[in-house]
LODO-375320 format. One record per residue (C-alpha): x, z, y; residue number from 1; residue in one letter. Coordinates in Angstrom, 2 decimals, always signed. Example, Ala and Ser with C-alpha at 12.3 -4.5 7.8 and 13.67 -1.06 7.14 Angstrom:
% residues 2
<site <+12.30,+7.80,-4.50>,1,"a">
<site <+13.67,+7.14,-1.06>,2,"s">
This chain:
% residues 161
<site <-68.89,-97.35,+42.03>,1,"x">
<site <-69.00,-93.59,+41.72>,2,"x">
<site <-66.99,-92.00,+38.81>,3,"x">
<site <-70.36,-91.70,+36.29>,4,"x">
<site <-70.87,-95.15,+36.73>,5,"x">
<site <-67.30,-96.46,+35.89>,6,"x">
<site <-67.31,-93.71,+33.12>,7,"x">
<site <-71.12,-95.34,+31.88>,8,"x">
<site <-69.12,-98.96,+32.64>,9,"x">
<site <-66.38,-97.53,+30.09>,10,"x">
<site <-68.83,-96.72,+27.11>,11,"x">
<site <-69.78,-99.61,+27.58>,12,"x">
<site <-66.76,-102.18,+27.39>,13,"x">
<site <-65.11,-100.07,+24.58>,14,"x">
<site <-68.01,-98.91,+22.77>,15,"x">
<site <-67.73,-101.58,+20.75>,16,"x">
<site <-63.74,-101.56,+19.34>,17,"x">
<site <-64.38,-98.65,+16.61>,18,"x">
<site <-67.23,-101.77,+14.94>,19,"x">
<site <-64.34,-104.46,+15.63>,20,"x">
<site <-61.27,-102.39,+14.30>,21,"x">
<site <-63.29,-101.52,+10.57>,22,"x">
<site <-63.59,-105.49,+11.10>,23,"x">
<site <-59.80,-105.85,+10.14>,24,"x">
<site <-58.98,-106.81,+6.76>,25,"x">
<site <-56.54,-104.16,+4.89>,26,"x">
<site <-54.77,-106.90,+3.54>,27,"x">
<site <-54.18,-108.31,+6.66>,28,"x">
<site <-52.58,-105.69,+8.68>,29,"x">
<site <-48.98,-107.39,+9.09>,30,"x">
<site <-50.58,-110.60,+9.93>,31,"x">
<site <-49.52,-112.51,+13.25>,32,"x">
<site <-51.08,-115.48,+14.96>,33,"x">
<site <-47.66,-116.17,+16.23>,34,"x">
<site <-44.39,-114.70,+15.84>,35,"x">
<site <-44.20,-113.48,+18.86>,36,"x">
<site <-47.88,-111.53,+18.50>,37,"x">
<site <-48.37,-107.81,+17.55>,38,"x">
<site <-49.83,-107.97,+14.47>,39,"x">
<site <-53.19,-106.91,+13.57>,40,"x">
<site <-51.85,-103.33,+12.72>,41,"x">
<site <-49.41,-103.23,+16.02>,42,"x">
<site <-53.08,-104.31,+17.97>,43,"x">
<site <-54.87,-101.16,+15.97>,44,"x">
<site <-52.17,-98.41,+17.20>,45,"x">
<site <-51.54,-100.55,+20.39>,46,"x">
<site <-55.32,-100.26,+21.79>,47,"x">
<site <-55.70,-96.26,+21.29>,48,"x">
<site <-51.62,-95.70,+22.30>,49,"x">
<site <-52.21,-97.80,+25.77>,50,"x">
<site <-55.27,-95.14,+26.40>,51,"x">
<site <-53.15,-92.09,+25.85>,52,"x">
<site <-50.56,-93.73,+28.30>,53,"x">
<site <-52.89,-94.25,+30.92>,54,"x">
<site <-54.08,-90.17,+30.51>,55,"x">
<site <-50.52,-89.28,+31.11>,56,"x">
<site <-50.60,-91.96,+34.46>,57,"x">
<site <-53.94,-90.31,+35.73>,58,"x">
<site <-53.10,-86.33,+35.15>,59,"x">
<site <-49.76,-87.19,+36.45>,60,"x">
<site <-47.32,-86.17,+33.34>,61,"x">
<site <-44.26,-88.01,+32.55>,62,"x">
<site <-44.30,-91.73,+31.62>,63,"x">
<site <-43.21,-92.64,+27.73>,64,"x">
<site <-41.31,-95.64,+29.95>,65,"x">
<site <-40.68,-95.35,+33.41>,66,"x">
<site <-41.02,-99.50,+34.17>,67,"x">
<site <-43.07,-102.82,+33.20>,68,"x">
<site <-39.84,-104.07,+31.77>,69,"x">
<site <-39.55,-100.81,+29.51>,70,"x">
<site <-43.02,-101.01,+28.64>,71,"x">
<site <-42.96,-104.31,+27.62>,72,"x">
<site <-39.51,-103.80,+25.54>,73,"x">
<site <-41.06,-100.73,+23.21>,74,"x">
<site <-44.51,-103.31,+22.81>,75,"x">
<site <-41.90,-105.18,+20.99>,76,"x">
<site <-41.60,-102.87,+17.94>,77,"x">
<site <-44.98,-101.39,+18.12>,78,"x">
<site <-45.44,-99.68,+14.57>,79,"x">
<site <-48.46,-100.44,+12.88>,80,"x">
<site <-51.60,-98.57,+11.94>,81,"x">
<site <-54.45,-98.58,+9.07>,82,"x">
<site <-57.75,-99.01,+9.97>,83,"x">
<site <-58.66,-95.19,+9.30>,84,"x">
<site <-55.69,-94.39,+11.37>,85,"x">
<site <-56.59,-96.53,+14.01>,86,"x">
<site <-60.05,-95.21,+14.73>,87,"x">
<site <-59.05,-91.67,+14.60>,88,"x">
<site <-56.53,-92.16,+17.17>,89,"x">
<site <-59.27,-94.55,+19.58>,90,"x">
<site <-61.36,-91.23,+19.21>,91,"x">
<site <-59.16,-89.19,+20.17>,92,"x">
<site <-57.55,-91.50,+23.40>,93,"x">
<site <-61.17,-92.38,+24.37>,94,"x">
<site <-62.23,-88.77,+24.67>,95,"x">
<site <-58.75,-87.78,+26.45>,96,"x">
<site <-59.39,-90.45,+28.72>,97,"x">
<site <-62.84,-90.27,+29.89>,98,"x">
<site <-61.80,-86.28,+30.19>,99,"x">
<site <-58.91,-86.93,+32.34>,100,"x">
<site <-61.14,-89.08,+34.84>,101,"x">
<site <-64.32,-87.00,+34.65>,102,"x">
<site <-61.67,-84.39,+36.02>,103,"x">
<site <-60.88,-86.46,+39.26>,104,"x">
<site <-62.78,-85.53,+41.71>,105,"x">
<site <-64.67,-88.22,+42.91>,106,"x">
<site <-62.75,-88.05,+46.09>,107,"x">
<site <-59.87,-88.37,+44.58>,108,"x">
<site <-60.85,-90.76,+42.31>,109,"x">
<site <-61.92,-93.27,+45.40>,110,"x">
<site <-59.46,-92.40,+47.69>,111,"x">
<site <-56.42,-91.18,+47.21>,112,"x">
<site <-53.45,-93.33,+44.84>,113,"x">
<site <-51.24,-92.58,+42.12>,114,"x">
<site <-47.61,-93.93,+41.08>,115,"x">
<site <-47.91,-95.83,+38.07>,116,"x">
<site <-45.46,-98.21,+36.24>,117,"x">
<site <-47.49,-101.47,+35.71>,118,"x">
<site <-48.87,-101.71,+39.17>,119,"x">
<site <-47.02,-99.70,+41.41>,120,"x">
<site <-48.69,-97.61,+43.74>,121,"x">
<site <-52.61,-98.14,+43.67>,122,"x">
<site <-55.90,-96.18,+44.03>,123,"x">
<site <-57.06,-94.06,+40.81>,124,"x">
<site <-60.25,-96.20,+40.68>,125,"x">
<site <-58.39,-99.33,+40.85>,126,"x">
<site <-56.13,-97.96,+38.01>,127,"x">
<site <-59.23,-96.49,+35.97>,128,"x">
<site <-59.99,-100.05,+36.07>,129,"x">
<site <-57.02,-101.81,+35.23>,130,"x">
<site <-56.82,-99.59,+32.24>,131,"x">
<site <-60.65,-100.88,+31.16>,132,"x">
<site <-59.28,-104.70,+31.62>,133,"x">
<site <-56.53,-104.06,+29.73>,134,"x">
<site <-58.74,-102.93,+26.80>,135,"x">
<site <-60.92,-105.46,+27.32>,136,"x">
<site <-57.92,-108.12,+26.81>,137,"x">
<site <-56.47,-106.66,+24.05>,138,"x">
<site <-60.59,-106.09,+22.63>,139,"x">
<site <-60.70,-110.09,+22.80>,140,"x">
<site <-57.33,-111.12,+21.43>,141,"x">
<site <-57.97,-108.45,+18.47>,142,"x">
<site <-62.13,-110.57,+18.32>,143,"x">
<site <-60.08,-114.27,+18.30>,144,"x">
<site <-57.59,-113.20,+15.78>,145,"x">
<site <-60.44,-112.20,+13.29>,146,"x">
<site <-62.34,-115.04,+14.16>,147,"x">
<site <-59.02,-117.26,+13.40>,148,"x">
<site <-58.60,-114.99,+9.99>,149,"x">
<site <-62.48,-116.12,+9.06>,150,"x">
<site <-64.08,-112.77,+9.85>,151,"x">
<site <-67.27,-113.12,+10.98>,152,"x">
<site <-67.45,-112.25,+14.80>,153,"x">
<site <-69.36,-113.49,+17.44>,154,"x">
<site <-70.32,-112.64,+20.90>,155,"x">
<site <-72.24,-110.32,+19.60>,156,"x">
<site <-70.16,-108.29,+17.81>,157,"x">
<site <-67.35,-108.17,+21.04>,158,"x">
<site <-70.06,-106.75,+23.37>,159,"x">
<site <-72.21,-104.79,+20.71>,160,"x">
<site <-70.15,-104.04,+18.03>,161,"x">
């Protein structure tokens, strides 16, 4: 997969969380489906804040947590966003993103690795794509959540928006 096609790949998969976020009730933003969920406004500043991470993994800056386990530990108190907030931020983390791999070389990109702290030490593509699964999960458990609230999803709406 060359870097224009994962980038095309990436329009794809997350075109359609800007459509799913306005989904979210604003009456609904500290709602959990278990206490031990983010809440629909931790998912909202969660999905943009992961992409912004993963720009600072792929140009190489300094990590907001240096581990899994620290990672994991600030997902804990994840504050929460509005709606509006929320797609202003995905804006601005989507464009950062597909910047910061547009800017790999696509040599780089297939064949040389980068440190990171969920997976260790990995090729940039395989990261690009970890970073587009971990979207996509997120994209689904924010989809069953609004299904489970009585929003009306479908497959549709999680692949077109």
């Amino acid at each position: 997969m060359t870097k224009a096609q994962y980038l095309s790949w990436f329009d794809e998969v997350a075109g359609p969380t800007e459509s799913i976020f306005r989904l979210v009730p604003p009456d609904k933003l500290d709602w959990k489906l278990t206490g031990e969920s983010f809440s629909l406004g931790q998912q909202l500043r969660h999905m943009p804040g992961a992409l912004a991470f993963f720009v600072k993994v792929i140009n190489n800056e300094e990590w907001p947590a240096k581990s899994l386990r620290e990672i994991m530990v600030a997902n804990r108190s994840h504050p929460s966003s509005t709606v509006e907030e929320a797609v202003a931020s995905l804006g601005r983390a989507t464009a950062a993103f597909k910047n910061a791999v547009d800017a790999l070389s696509e040599e780089k990109f297939h064949n040389e690795m980068l440190d990171t702290p969920q997976k260790g030490r990995v090729y940039y593509w395989r990261y690009c794509a970890f970073a587009l699964e971990h979207h996509i999960h997120h994209l689904m458990e924010l989809h069953l959540n609004l299904k489970v609230l009585g929003v009306k999803v479908n497959t549709k709406t999680l692949y077109v928006g």
